[in-house]
N, C-alpha and C positions, 0 to 999 in steps of 0.2 A: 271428400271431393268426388263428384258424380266421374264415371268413367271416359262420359263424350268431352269432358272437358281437359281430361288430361295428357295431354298430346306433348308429352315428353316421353323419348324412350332412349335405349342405349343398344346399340348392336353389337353382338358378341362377333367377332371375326379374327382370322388371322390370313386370309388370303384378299382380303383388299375389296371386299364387297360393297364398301361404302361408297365406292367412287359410283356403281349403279343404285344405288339403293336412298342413298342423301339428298340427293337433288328433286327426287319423287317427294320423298317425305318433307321436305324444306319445303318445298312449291304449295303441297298442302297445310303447310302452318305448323308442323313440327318441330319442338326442339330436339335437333338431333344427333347422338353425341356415338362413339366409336368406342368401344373395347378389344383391344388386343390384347385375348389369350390363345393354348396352344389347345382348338380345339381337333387336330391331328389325333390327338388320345381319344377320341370318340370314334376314328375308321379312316382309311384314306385311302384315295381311288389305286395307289399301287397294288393295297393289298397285305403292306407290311402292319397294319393294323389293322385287325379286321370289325367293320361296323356293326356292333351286338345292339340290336334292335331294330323296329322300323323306323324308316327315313324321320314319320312323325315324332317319333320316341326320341330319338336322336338329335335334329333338330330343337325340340323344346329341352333336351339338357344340353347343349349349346348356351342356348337363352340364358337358364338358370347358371349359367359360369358368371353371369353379371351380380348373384344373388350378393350382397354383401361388398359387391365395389361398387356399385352405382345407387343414386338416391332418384333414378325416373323412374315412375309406378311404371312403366313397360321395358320389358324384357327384349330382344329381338334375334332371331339367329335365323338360317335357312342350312338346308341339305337338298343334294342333290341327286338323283338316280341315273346310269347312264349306260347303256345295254346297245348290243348291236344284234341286231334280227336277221330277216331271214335274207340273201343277199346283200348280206352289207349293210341292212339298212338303219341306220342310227336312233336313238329316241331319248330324249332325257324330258325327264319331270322331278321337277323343281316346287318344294316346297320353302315358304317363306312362315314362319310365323309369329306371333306378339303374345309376350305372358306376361300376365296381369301380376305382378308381382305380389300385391297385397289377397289375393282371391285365388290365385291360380289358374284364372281362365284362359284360354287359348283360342285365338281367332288364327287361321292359318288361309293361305294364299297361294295357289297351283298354278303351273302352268307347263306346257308338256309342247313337245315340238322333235321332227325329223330335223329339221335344219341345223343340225350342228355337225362340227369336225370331230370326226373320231373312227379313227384307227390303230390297228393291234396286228401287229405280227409276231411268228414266235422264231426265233432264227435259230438252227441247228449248229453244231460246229463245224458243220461242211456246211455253210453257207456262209459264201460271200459276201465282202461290201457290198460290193456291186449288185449283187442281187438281192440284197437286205435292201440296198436305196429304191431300185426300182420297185419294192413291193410298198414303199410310202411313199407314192406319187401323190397322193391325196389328202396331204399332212396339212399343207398350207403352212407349211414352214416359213417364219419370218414374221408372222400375225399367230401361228399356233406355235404351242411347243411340243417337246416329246419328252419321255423317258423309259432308260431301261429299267426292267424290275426282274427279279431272281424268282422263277415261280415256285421256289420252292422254299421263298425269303427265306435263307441264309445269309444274306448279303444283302444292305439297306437299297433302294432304289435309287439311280440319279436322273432326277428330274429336271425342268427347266431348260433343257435343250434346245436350242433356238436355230443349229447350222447342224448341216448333214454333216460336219468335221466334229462338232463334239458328239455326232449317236456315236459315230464310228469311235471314237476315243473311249466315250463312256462303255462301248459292247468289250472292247479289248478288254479294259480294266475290268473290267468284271467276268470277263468269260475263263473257265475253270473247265477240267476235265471233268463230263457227267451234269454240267450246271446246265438246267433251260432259260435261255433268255427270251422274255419277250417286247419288243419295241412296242409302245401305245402313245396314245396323244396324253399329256399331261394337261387331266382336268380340273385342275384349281381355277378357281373362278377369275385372279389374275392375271392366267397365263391362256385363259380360252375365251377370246373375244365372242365368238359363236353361242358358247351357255353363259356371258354374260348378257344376252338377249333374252335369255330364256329365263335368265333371273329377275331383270324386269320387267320383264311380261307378268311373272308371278307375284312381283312386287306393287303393282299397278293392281292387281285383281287382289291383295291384299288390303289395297286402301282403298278398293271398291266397295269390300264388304263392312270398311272400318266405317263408311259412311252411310251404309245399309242398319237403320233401328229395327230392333223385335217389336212388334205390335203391339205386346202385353209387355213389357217390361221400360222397352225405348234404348235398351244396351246396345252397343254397336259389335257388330260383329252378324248376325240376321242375315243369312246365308240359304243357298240353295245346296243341299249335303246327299243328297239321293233321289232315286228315281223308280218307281213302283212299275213294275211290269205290268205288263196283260194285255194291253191294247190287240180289240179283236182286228183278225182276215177280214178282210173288205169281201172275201169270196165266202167261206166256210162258217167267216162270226166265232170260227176258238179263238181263245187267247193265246199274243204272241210275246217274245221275249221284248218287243218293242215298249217304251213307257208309254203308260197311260194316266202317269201322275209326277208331280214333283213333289218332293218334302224338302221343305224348308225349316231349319232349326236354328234355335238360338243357346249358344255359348254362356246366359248369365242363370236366364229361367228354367230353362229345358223346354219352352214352348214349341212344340211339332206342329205345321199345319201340312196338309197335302193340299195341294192346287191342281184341279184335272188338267189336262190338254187338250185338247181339241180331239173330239170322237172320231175324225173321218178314217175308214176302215185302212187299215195294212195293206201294203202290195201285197198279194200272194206267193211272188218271188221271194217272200222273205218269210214268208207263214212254214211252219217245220211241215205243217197238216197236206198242204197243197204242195208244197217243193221242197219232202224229205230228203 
């Protein structure tokens, strides 16, 4: 059976991803079925497991947890990244991807966003409720949750805290002479209304490219995967880090084409030559 035709798959999850992710795939014609294992053994955002590989890496052994429980030629799992920068400022990027269960191929789907809730504090033992609460003003407690974790895990994380009466509970129970605690948003994709936005964003641009064929082959999956530098200064004519090409690849053949962009020269403000 050709690949475009086979629009049955299974999604690996144990934090409740199908609720964004089903309705996408259902609306496009999908038969779309749910597997609950405990993919927690691959990394989790407290930390008490730590995530051994890249998001991609990780994500696609997610997928292959369905290898032998499920009979759809597609695989399904996502991971997720989620870092806070410079001022506070939040970022997560969100991979979704599809394996081809009989071939191994891999079509995967991004999507990246500041817009989400996340915060981290680390509370000493001379700090306060009180001044524990007031440094998670920004939690969005009630639609977010939190949890404390041990940063030097000795002691399992408790997550899913939904009232500033269980931090305070869960910090006591776990607070020890010498222990670091730190308070953060619990980002399981159940419990974080905000990256579940960001899950279907990347879920949508997943079955963007599942409807994108390669030229030379017709496989789905026919994506835009990089971006060739050089594009000269408008002023000077060197090449800048700006693209001056797209490559486009395909998941089945390996067909690469580059497609130019459009020559009209670089700001100079952005040229290293003109405004080191």
């Amino acid at each position: 059976m050709s690949p475009h035709s086979e629009q049955w798959v299974t999604l690996v999850t144990h934090h409740g991803k199908g609720e964004v992710m089903a309705p996408l795939f259902r609306a496009a014609g999908w038969r779309f079925e749910i597997l609950d294992r405990d993919t927690d053994a691959l990394g989790t955002f407290s930390g008490d497991v730590e995530r051994r590989g890249s998001p991609l890496e990780v994500a696609v052994a997610k997928a292959r947890l369905a290898a032998g429980e499920s009979r759809s030629p597609w695989w399904m799992a996502s991971e997720g990244s989620l870092s806070s920068g410079p001022w506070g400022l939040a970022h997560d990027h969100e991979l979704v991807v599809l394996v081809h269960g009989a071939t191994g191929v891999v079509v995967a789907g991004e999507a990246r966003s500041h817009d989400v809730v996340l915060v981290g504090v680390e509370v000493l033992e001379t700090t306060s409720d009180e001044q524990m609460l007031g440094q998670l003003a920004g939690a969005d407690l009630g639609r977010h949750h939190l949890m404390v974790v041990s940063l030097t895990h000795d002691v399992p994380a408790r997550g899913a805290l939904r009232t500033l009466e269980e931090v305070v509970e869960a910090r006591r129970a776990m607070s020890a002479p010498g222990r670091r605690l730190r308070i953060q948003t619990d980002c399981r994709a159940h419990l974080s209304p905000s990256r579940g936005r960001v899950i279907e964003a990347a879920t949508r641009d997943l079955l963007s490219r599942m409807n994108s064929s390669c030229p030379r082959c017709a496989g789905p999956g026919w994506a835009l995967s990089s971006v060739v530098e050089g594009r000269r200064c408008a002023v000077c004519a060197r090449p800048t880090s700006d693209p001056r090409a797209e490559v486009w690849t395909c998941p089945w053949c390996g067909e690469r084409r580059e497609v130019l962009l459009e020559e009209s020269g670089v700001d100079p403000a952005r040229c290293p030559w003109c405004n080191p």
